[in-house]
C-alpha positions as CSV (number, residue, x, y, z in Angstrom):
1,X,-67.0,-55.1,144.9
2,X,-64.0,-55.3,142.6
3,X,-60.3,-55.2,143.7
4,X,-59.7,-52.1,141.8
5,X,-62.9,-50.5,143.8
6,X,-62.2,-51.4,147.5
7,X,-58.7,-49.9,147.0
8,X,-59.7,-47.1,145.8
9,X,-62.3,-47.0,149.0
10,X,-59.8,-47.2,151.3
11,X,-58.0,-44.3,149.7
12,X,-60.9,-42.6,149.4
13,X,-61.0,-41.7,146.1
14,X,-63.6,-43.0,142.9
15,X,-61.9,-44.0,140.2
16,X,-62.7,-42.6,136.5
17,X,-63.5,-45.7,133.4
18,X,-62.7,-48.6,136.5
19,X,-63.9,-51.2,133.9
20,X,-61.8,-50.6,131.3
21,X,-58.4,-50.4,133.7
22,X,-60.3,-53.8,134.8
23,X,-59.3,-55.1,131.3
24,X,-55.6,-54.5,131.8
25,X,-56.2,-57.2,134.7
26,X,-57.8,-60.0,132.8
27,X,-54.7,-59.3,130.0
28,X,-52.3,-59.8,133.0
29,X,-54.3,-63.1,133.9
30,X,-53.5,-64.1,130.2
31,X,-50.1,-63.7,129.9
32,X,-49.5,-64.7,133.0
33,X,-50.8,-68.4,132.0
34,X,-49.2,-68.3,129.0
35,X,-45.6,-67.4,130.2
36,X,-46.5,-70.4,133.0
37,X,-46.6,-72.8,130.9
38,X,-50.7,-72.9,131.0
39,X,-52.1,-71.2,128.0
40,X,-55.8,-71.3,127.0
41,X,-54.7,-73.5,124.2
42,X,-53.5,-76.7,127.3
43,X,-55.9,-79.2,126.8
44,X,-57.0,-80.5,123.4
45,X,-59.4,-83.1,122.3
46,X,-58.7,-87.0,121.6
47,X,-59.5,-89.0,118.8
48,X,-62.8,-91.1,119.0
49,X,-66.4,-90.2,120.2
50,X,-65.6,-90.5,124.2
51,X,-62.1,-89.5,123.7
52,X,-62.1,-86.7,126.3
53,X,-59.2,-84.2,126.6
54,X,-55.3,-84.4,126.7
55,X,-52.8,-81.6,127.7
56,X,-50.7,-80.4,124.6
57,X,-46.9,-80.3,125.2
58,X,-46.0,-77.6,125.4
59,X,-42.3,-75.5,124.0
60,X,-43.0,-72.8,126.3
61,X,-42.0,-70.2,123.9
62,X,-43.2,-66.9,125.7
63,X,-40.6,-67.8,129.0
64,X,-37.9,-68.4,126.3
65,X,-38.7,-64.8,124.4
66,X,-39.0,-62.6,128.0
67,X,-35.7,-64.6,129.3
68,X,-33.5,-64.1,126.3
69,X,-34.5,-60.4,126.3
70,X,-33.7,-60.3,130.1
71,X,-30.0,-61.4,129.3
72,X,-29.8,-59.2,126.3
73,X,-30.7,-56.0,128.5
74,X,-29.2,-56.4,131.8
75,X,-26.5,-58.1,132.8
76,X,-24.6,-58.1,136.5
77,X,-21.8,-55.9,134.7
78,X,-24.2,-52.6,134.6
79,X,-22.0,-49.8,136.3
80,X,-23.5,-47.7,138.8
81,X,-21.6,-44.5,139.3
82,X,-22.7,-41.7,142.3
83,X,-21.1,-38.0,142.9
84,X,-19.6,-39.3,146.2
85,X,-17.6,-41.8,147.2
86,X,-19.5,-42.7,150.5
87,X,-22.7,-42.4,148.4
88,X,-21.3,-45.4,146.5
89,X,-20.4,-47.3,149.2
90,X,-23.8,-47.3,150.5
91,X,-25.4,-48.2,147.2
92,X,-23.3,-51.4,147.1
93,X,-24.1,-52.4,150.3
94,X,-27.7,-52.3,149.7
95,X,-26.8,-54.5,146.3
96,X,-25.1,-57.1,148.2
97,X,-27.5,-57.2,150.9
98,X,-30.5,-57.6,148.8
99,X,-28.8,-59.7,145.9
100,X,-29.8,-57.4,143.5
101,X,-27.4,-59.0,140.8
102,X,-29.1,-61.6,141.5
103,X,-32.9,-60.7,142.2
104,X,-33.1,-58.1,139.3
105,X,-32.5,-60.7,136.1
106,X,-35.3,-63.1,137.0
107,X,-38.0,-59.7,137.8
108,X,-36.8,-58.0,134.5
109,X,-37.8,-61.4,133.0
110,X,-41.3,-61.1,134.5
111,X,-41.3,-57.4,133.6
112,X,-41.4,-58.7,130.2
113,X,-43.8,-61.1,130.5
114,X,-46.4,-59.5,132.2
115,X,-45.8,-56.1,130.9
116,X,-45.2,-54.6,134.7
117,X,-43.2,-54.7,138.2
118,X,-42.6,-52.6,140.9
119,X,-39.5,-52.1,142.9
120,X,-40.5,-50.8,146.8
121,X,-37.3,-49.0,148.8
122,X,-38.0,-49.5,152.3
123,X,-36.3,-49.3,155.7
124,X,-36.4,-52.5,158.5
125,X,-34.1,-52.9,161.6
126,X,-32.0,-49.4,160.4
127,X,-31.5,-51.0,157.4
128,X,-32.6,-50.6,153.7
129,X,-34.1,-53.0,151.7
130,X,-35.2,-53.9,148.2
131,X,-38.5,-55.7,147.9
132,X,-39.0,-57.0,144.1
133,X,-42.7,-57.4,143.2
134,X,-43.9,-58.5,139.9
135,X,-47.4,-57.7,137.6
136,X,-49.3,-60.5,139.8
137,X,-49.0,-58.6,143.3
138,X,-48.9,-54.7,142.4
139,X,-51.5,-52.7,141.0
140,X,-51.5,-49.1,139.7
141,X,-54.3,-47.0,141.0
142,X,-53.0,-43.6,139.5
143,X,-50.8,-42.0,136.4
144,X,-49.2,-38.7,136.1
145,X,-47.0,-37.5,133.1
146,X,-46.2,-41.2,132.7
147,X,-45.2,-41.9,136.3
148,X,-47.3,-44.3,138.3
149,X,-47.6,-42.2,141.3
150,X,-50.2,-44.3,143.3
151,X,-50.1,-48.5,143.3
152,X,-51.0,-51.0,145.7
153,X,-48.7,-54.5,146.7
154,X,-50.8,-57.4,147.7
155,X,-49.9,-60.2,149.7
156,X,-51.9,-63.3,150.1
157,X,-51.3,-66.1,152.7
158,X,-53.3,-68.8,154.6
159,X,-53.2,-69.4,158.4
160,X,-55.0,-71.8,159.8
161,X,-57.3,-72.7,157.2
162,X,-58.1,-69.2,156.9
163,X,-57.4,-66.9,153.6
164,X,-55.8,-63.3,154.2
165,X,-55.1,-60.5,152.1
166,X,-52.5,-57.5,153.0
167,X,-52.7,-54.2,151.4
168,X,-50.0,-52.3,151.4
169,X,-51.2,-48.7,148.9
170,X,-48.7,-46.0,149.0
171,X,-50.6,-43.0,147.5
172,X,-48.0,-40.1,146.5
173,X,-49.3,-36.2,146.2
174,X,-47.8,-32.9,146.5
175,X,-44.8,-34.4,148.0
176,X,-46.2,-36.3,150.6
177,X,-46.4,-39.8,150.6
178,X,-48.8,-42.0,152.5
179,X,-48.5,-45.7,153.3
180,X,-52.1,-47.0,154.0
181,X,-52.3,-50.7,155.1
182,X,-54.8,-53.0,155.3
183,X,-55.7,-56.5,156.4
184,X,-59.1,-58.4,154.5
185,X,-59.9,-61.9,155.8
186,X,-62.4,-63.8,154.0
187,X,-63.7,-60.3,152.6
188,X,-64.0,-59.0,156.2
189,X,-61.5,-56.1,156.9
190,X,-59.5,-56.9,159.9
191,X,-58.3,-54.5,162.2
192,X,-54.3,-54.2,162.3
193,X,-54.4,-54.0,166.2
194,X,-56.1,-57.2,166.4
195,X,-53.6,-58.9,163.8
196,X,-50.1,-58.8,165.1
197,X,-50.3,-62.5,165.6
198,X,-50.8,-62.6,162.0
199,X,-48.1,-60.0,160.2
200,X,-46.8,-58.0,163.4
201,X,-46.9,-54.8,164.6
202,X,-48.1,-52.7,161.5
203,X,-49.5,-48.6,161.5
204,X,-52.2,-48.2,159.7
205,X,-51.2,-45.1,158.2
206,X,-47.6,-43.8,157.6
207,X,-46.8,-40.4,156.4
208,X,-43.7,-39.1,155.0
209,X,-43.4,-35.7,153.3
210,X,-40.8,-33.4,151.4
211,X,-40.7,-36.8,149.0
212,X,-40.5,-35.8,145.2
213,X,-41.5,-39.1,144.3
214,X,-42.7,-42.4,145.6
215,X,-40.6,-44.6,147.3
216,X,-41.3,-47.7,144.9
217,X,-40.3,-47.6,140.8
218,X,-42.9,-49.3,137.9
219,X,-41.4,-50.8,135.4
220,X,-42.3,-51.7,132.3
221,X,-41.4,-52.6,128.5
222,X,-40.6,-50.0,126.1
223,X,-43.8,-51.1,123.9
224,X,-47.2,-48.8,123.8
225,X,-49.9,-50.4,125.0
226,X,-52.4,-50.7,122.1
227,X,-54.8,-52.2,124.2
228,X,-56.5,-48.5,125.6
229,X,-55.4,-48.8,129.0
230,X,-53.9,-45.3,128.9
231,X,-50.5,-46.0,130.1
232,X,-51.2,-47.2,133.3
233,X,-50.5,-51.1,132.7
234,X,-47.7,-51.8,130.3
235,X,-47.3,-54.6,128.0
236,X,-46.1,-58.3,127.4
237,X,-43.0,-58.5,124.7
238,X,-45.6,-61.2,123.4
239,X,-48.9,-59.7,123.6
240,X,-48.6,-59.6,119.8
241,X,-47.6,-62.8,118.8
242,X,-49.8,-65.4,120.8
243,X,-51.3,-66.8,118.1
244,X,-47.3,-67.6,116.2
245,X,-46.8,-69.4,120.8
246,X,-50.4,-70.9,120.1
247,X,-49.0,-72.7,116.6
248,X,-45.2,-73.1,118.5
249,X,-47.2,-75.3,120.9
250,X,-48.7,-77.2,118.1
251,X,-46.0,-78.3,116.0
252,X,-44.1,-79.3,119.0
253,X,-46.2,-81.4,120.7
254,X,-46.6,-83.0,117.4
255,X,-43.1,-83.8,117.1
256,X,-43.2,-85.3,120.0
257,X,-46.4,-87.4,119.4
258,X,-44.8,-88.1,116.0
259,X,-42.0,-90.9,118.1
260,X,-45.9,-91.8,120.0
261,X,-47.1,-92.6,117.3
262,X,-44.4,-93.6,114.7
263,X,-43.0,-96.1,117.1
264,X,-41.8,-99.3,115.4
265,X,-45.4,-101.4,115.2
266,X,-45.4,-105.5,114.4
267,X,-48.2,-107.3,112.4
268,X,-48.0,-111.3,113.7
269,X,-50.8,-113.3,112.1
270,X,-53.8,-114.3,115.1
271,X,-52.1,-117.8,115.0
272,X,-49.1,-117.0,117.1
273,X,-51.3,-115.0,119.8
274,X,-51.3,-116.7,123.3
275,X,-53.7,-116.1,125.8
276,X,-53.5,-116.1,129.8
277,X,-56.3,-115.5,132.7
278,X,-55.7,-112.6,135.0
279,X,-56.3,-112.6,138.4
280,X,-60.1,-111.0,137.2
281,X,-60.3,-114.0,135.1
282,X,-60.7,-111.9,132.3
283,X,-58.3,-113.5,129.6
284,X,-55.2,-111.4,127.8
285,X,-54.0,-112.0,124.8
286,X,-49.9,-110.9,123.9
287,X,-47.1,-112.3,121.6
288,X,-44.0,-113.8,123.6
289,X,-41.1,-112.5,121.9
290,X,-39.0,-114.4,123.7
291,X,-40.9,-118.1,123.4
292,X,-38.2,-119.8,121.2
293,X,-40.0,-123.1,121.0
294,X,-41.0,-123.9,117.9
295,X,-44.9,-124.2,117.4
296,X,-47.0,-125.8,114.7
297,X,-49.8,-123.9,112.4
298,X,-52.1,-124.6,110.3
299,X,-52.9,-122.5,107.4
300,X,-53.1,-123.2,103.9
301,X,-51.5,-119.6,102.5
302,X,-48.1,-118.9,103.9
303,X,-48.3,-115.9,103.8
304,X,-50.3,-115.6,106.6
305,X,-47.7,-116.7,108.6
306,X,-45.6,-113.8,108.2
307,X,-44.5,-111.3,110.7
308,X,-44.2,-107.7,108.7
309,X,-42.5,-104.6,110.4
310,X,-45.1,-102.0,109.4
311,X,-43.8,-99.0,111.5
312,X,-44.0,-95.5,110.0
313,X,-41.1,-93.1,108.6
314,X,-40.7,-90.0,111.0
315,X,-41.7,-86.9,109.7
316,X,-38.7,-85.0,111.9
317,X,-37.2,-82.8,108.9
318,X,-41.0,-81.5,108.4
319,X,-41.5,-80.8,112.1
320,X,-37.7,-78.6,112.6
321,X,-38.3,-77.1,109.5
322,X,-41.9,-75.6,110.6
323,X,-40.7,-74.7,114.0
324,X,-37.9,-73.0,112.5
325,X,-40.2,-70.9,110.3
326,X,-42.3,-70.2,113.3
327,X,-39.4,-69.0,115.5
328,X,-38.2,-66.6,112.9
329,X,-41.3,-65.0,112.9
330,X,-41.6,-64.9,116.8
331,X,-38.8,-63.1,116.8
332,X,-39.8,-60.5,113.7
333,X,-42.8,-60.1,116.3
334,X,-40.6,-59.3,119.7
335,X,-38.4,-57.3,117.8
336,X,-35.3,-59.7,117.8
337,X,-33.2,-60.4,114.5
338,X,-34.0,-63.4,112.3
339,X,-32.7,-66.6,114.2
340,X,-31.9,-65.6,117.4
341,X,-34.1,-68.0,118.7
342,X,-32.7,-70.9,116.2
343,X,-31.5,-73.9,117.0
344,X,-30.4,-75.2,113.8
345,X,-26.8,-74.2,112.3
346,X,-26.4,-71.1,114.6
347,X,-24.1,-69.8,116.9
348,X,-24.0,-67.3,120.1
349,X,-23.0,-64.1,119.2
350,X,-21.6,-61.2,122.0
351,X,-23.6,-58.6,122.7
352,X,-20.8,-56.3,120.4
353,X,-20.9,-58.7,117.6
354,X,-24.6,-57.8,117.7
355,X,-24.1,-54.1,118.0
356,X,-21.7,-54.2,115.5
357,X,-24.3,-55.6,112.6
358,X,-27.0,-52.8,114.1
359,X,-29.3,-55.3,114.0
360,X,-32.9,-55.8,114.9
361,X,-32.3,-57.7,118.1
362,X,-29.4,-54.1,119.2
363,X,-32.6,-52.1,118.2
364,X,-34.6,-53.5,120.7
365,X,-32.2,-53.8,123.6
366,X,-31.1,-50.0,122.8
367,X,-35.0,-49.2,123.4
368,X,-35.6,-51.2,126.5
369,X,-32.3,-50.3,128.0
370,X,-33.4,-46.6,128.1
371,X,-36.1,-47.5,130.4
372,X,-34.4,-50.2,132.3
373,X,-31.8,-47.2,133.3
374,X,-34.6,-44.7,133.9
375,X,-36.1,-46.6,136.5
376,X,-32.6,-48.2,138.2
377,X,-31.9,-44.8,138.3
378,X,-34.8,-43.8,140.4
379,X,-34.4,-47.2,142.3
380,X,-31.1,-45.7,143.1
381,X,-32.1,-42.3,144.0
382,X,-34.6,-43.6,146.5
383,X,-31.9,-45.8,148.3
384,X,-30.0,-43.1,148.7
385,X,-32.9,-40.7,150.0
386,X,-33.7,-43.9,152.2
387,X,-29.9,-43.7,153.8
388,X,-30.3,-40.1,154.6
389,X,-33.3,-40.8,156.3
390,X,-32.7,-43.2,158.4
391,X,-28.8,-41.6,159.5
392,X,-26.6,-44.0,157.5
393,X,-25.8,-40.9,155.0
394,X,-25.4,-37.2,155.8
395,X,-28.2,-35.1,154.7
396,X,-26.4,-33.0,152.4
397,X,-25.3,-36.3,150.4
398,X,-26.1,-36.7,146.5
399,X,-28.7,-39.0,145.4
400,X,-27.4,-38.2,141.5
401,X,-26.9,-41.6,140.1
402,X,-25.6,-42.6,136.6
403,X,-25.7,-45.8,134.7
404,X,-23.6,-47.6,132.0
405,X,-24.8,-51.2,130.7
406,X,-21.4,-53.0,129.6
407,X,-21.9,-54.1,126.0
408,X,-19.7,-56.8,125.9
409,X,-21.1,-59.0,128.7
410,X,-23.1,-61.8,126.9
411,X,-20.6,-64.0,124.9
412,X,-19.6,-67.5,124.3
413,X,-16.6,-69.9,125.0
414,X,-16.0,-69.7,120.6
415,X,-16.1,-65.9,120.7
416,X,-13.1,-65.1,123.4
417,X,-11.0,-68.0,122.2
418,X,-11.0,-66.2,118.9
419,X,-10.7,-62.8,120.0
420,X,-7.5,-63.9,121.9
421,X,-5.9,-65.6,119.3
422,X,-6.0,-62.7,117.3
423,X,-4.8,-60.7,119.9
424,X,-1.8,-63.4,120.3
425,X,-1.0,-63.7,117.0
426,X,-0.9,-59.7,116.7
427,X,2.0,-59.8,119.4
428,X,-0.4,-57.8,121.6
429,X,-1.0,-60.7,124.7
430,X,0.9,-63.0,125.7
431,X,0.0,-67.0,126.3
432,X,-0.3,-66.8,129.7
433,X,-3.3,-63.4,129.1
434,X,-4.6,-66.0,126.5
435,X,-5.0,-68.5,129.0
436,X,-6.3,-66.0,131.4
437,X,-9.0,-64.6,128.7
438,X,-10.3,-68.0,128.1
């Protein structure tokens, strides 16, 4: 039995075209190794008949693609704004509690790299909390009007030798949601009763109703999936460009074998070879490049009693330029602007400096952005129906929430020396505000 298929047991449901939502998870298993630093492409062949395998080095594009569009989306300067002012204060409590400014970059970086994450509300102790899950511990199990209204969060641990597995499914109809939980050891359900030892006092089943939507938010990237999984599993940023990571990973790991193998090589004629007995007795032979004595040869042709430097010229100006080219077109394929992801002769622009061009790279973040606030927004919403529930909020309190992403946040050192300068030399600041600016 699948994973897909005992959830959807325990719900008591069947599930329509199971194999082909089976799919989505062996594409999740594949980005998930590339974006690790494991990609199909690790291990490559050595020279020679017997030559076995060897693990390329690897430039780890994909984490540098899903982090840099991390930054450009979100940054800890978003503005969350509520109807009321008590409705506020409660919202940033919850932040601070749950170091959300600092939580949400590195899961909207996994968002992006596995194409999916979930964010559950929940309440503990009188207290709400935030529990950030990414692709590799939450499955969707149902879709409606492009809402995942039904998902499961897995935990796995080991205790004492033994392998567990927690199911947590929160199934969400006609404005009822129910929390169903489960405990699998070794493939053998175990009884929640006869678990506390394990995870605690846990219900089995927990209803709550008058709910007009789940207590947990999917996110995902603002790409269709064009892999037929109907909606229900997004997308990696770099589902389409693996085979421009797969040739990345090539030319960098042979720029670095290139200072392997180009290292500076000496040819000394057999004649000045010495030879010692290990401990084995199996005899070594080496040149002492530090015996200063001088020695007597016998050869007719001088020549052969030459020592010739025959290392090779590095091919390094071959090597950037490639991985230059291949970077530009990484980025074509993410949907950021030629060279964002250079290296050579480039500098950091703000994030206004690139809304200002209306470039490729402001395209892309205006896109994401619009889904990024759709589902804080709901995240919001269901902390604040969370408060009311459990009495921190009175019941007639807004959940209304609004968001504004600061467009100015991501910018260099270069960039706000030279905007206050200008403002300086305009009479506008003085030296003390361009101190303070920079």
């Amino acid at each position: 039995m699948s994973l897909r298929e005992r959830l959807f047991k325990i719900i008591g449901k069947k599930e329509v075209n199971s194999a082909e939502k089976t799919s989505g998870e062996n594409l999740l298993w594949l980005w998930n190794s590339i974006y690790n630093g494991t990609p199909p492409w690790i291990n490559v062949r050595r020279g020679g008949l017997n030559g076995g395998y060897r693990r390329l080095n690897c430039f780890n594009g994909a984490r540098v693609v899903s982090h840099e569009l991390a930054n450009l989306c979100f940054s800890e300067q978003a503005e969350f704004k509520c109807r009321e002012g008590n409705s506020k204060v409660f919202l940033d409590t919850v932040f601070n509690k749950n170091d959300f400014f600092v939580q949400f970059p590195d899961f909207l970086e996994k968002v992006f790299a596995l194409g999916m994450g979930a964010i559950k509300v929940f309440a503990d102790n009188d207290e709400v909390k935030l529990d950030f899950v990414d692709a590799n511990s939450f499955i969707p199990l149902k879709l409606e009007n492009g809402i995942v209204k039904c998902g499961a969060f897995i935990s796995r641990f080991t205790i004492s030798n033994k392998s567990y597995i927690f199911y947590e499914i929160h199934d969400f109809s006609a404005n009822n949601c129910q929390i169903i939980n489960r405990l699998f050891c070794e493939n053998r359900e175990v009884p929640l009763h006869n678990a506390e030892e394990v995870i605690g006092k846990v219900a089995e089943r927990i209803e709550i109703k008058n709910l007009k939507k789940p207590l947990f938010t999917c996110f995902r990237p603002s790409i269709a999936n064009y892999f037929g999984q109907n909606g229900l599993y997004g997308i990696s940023v770099f589902a389409g460009a693996i085979d421009t990571l797969k040739s990345i990973d090539i030319v960098f790991d042979s720029l670095q074998r290139e200072f392997v193998l180009g290292r500076k090589r000496i040819i000394v004629p057999t004649s000045a070879i010495r030879g010692e007995y290990d401990e084995n007795g199996e005899r070594k032979q080496y040149f002492d490049v530090n015996d200063e004595v001088f020695q007597a040869f016998s050869a007719d042709d001088r020549e052969e009693l030459k020592i010739y430097d025959n290392s090779a010229s590095l091919r390094i100006d071959e090597h950037v330029k490639a991985l230059e080219q291949l970077l530009n077109i990484l980025c074509a394929q993410v949907g950021l602007s030629s060279g964002s992801l250079s290296y050579v002769n480039q500098t950091a622009k703000t994030a206004t400096e690139v809304i200002s061009q209306n470039s490729k790279s402001h395209r892309t973040r205006s896109s994401h952005q619009k889904v990024i606030a759709q589902g804080l927004r709901t995240v919001c919403e269901n902390i604040l129906i969370m408060g009311k529930a459990i009495g921190a909020l009175p019941i007639n309190s807004s959940t209304m929430v609004e968001i504004e992403f600061d467009d100015s946040v991501i910018t260099d050192t270069d960039s706000k020396l030279d905007n206050a300068l200008k403002l300086f030399d305009a009479g506008i600041i003085t030296k003390d505000e361009v101190l303070e600016r920079i």
